[in-house]
Each structure stands twice: as C-alpha cells, then as structure tokens.
SEVO-266554 format. One record per residue: x, y, z of N, C-alpha, C in turn; residue number from 1; residue in one letter. Coordinates in steps of 0.02 Angstrom, whole numbers, m for minus. Layout:
BEGIN
{n.u->X, n.v->Y, n.w->Z, ca.u->X, ca.v->Y, ca.w->Z, c.u->X, c.v->Y, c.w->Z, k->NUM, r->a}
...
# end
This chain:
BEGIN
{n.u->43, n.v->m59, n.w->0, ca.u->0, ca.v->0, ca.w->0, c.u->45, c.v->62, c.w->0, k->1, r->x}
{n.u->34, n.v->114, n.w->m52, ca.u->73, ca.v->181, ca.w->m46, c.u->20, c.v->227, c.w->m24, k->2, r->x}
{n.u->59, n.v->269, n.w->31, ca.u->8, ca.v->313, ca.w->47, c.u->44, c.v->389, c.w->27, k->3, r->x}
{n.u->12, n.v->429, n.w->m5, ca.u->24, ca.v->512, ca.w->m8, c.u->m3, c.v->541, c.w->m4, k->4, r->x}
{n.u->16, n.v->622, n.w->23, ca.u->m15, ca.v->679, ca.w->28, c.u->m54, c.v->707, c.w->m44, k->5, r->x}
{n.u->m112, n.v->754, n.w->m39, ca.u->m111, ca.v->769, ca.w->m94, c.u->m91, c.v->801, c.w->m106, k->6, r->x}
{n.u->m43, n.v->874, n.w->m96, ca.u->15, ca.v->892, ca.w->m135, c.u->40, c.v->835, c.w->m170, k->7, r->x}
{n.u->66, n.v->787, n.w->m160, ca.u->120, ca.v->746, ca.w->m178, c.u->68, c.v->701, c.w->m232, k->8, r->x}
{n.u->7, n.v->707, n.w->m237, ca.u->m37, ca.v->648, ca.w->m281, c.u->m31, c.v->708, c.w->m344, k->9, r->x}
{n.u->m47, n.v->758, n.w->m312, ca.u->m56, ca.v->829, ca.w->m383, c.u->0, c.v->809, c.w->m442, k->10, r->x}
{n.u->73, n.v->811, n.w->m383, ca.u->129, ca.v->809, ca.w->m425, c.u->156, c.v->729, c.w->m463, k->11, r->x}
{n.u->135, n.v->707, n.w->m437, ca.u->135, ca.v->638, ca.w->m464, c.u->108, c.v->587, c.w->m516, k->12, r->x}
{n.u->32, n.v->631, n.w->m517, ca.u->m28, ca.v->583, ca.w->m520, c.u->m39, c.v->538, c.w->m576, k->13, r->x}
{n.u->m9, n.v->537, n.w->m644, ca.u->8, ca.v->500, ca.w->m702, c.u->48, c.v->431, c.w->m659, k->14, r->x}
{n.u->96, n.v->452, n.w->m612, ca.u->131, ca.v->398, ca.w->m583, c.u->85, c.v->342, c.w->m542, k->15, r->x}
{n.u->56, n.v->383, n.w->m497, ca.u->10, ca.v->328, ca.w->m463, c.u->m54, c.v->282, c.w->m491, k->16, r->x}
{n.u->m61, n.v->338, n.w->m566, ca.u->m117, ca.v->319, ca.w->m602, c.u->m106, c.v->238, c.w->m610, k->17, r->x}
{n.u->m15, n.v->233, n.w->m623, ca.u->17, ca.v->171, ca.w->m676, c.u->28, c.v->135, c.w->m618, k->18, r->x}
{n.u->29, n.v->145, n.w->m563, ca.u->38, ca.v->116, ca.w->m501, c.u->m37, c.v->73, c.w->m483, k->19, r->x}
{n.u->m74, n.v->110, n.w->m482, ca.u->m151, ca.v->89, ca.w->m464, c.u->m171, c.v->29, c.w->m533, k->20, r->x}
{n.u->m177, n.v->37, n.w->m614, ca.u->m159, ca.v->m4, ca.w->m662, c.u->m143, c.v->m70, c.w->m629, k->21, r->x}
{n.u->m64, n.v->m57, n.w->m605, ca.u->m25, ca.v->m114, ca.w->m587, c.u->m61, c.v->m158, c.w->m554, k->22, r->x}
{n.u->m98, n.v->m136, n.w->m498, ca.u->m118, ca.v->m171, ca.w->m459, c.u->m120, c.v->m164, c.w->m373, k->23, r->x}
{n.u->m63, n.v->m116, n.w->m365, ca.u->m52, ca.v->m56, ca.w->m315, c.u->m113, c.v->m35, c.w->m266, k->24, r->x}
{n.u->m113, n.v->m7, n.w->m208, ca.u->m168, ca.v->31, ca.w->m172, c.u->m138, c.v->64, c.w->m165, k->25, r->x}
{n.u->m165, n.v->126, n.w->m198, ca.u->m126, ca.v->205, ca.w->m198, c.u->m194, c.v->240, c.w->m150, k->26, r->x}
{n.u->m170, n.v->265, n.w->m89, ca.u->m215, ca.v->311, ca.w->m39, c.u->m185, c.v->373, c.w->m30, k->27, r->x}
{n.u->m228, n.v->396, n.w->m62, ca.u->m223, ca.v->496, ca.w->m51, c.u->m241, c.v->532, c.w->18, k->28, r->x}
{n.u->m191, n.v->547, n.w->49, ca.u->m231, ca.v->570, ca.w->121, c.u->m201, c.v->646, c.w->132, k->29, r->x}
{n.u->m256, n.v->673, n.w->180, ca.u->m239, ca.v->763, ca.w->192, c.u->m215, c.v->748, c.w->255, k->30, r->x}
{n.u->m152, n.v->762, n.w->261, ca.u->m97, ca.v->757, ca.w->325, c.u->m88, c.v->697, c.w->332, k->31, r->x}
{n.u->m101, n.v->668, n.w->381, ca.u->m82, ca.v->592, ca.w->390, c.u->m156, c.v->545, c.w->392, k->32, r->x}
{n.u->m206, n.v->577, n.w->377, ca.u->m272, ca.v->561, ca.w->380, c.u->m293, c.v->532, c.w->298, k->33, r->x}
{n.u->m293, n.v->468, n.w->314, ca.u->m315, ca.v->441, ca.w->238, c.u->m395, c.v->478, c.w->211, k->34, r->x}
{n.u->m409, n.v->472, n.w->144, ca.u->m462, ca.v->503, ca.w->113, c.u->m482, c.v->486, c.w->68, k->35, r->x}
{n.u->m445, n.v->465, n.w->18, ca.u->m473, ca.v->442, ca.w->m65, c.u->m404, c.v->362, c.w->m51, k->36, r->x}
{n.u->m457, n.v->330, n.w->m104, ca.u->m404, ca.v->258, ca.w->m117, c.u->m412, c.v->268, c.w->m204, k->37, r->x}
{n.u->m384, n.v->259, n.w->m242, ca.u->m353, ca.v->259, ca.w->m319, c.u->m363, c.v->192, c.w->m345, k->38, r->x}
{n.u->m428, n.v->180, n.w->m382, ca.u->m419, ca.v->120, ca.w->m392, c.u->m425, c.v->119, c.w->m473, k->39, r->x}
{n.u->m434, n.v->65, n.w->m527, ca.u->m430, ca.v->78, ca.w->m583, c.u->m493, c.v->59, c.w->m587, k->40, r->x}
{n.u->m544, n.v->81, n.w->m645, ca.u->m605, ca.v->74, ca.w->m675, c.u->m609, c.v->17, c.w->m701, k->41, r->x}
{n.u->m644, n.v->m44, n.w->m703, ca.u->m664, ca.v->m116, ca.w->m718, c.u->m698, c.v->m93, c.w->m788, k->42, r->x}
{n.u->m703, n.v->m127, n.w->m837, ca.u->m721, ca.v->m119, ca.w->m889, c.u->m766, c.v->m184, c.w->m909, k->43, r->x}
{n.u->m842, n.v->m183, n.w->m912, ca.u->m868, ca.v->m242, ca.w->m941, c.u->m842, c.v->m248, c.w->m1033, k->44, r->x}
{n.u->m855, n.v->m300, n.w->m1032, ca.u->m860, ca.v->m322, ca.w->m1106, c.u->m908, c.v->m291, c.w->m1145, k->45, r->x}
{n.u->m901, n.v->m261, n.w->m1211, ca.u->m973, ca.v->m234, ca.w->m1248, c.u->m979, c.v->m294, c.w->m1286, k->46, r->x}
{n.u->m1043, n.v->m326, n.w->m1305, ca.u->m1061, ca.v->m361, ca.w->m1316, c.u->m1105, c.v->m346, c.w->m1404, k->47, r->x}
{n.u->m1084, n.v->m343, n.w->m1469, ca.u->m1137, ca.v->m335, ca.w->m1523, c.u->m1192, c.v->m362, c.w->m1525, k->48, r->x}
{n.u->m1233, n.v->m337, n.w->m1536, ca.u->m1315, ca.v->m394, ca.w->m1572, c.u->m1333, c.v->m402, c.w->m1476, k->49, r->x}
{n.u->m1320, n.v->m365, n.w->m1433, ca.u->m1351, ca.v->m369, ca.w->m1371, c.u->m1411, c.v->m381, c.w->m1357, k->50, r->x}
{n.u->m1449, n.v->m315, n.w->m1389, ca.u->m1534, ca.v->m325, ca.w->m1395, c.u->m1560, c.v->m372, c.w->m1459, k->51, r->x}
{n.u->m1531, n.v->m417, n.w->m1490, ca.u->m1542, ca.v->m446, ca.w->m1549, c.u->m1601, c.v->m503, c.w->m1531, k->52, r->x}
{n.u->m1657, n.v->m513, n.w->m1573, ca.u->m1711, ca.v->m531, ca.w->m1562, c.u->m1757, c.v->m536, c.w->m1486, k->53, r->x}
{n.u->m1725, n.v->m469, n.w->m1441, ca.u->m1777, ca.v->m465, ca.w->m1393, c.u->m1822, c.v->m398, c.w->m1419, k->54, r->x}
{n.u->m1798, n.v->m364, n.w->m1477, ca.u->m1857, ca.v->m300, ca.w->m1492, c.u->m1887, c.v->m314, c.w->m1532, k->55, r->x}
{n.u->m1949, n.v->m297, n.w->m1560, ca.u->m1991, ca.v->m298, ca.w->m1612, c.u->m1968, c.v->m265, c.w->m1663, k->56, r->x}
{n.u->m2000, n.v->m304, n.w->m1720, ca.u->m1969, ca.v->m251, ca.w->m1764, c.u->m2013, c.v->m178, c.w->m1775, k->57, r->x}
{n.u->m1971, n.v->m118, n.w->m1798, ca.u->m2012, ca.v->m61, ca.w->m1798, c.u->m2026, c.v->m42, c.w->m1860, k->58, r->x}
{n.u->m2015, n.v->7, n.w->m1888, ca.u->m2061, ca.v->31, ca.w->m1931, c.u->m2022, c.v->47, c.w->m2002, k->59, r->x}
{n.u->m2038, n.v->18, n.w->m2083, ca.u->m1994, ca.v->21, ca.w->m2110, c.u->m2005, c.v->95, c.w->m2129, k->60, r->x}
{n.u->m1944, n.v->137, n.w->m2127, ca.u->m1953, ca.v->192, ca.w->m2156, c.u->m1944, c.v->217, c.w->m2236, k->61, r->x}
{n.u->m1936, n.v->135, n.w->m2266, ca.u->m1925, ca.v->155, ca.w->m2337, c.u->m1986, c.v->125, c.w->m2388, k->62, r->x}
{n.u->m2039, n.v->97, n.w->m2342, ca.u->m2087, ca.v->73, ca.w->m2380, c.u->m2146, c.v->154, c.w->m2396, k->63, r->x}
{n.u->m2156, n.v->159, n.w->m2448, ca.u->m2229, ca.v->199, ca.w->m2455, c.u->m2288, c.v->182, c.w->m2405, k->64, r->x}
{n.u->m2308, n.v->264, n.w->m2394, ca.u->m2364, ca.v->244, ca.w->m2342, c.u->m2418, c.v->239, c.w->m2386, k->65, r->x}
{n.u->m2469, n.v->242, n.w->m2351, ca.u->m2515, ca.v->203, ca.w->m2388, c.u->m2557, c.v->301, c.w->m2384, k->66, r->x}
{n.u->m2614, n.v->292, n.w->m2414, ca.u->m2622, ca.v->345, ca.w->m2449, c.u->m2678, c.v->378, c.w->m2374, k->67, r->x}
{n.u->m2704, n.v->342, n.w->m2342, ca.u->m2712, ca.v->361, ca.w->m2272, c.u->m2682, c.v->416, c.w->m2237, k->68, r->x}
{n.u->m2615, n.v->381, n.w->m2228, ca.u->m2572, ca.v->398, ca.w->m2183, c.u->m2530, c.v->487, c.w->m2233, k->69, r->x}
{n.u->m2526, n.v->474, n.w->m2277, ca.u->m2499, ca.v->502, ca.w->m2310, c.u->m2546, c.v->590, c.w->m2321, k->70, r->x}
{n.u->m2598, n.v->569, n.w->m2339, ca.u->m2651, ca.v->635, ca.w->m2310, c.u->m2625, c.v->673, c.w->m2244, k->71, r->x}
{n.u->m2636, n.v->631, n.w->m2200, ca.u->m2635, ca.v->668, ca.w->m2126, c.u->m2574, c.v->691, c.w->m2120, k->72, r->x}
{n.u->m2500, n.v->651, n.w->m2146, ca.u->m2443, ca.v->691, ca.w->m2150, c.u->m2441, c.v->759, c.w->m2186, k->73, r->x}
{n.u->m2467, n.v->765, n.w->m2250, ca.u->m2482, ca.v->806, ca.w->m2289, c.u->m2519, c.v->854, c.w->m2263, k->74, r->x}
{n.u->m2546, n.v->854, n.w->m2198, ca.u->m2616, ca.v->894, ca.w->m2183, c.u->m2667, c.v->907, c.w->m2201, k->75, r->x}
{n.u->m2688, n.v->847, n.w->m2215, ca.u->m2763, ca.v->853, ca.w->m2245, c.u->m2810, c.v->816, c.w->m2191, k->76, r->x}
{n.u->m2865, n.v->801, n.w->m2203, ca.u->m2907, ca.v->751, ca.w->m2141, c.u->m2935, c.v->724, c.w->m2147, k->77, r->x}
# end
C-alpha cells in the first residue's frame, strides 16, 4: 500500500495512475489522515447484437405509406 499527501498525488498523479493499473493501493490522504483510495475502473465487455431478437421489429421507413397515412402527413383530414 502507498500512501500520499495530496500535494504529492497533484505532483505525481500520471505515476500513481500506472501504479493503481499495476495493481497497487494508492491512498491519497490530507496530513496523515487517509481520504481517497485510487483504484482503476473495471471495464465490462461490450457485447454486439445485445438487444438482438428481444425488440420488435419497428417501422420500415422506406416502404410507401399508404395513402391514409400520407393525407394526414400532408395535412389534410
């Protein structure tokens, strides 16, 4: 475990960043009083085709509407 002031995290902090990475417990403390611990961010996996056949399908936007629909877009009634 490394412990530093934060003056000393300010001036450092790329260092402890690669320290914490490592595997390190980097603790930032004001005087001799611990305060923050430095840990690195966990990253899930992104996963493609995640939502893949749990949505419906929606709406094709390249088919012609039908002449209904197409009025009321138009503003007619």
């Amino acid at each position: 475990m490394r412990q530093v002031t934060i003056h000393a995290a300010k001036t450092n902090l790329s260092k402890l960043i690669e320290a914490a990475l490592r595997g390190e417990e980097v603790i930032i403390a004001r005087g001799s009083k611990p305060v923050v611990r430095l840990v690195p961010v966990t990253r899930g996996a992104f996963t493609i085709g995640l939502l893949k056949d749990k949505l419906g399908s929606g709406p094709d936007f390249f088919e012609p509407m039908d002449d209904a629909d197409l009025d009321v877009w138009e503003g007619g009634a």
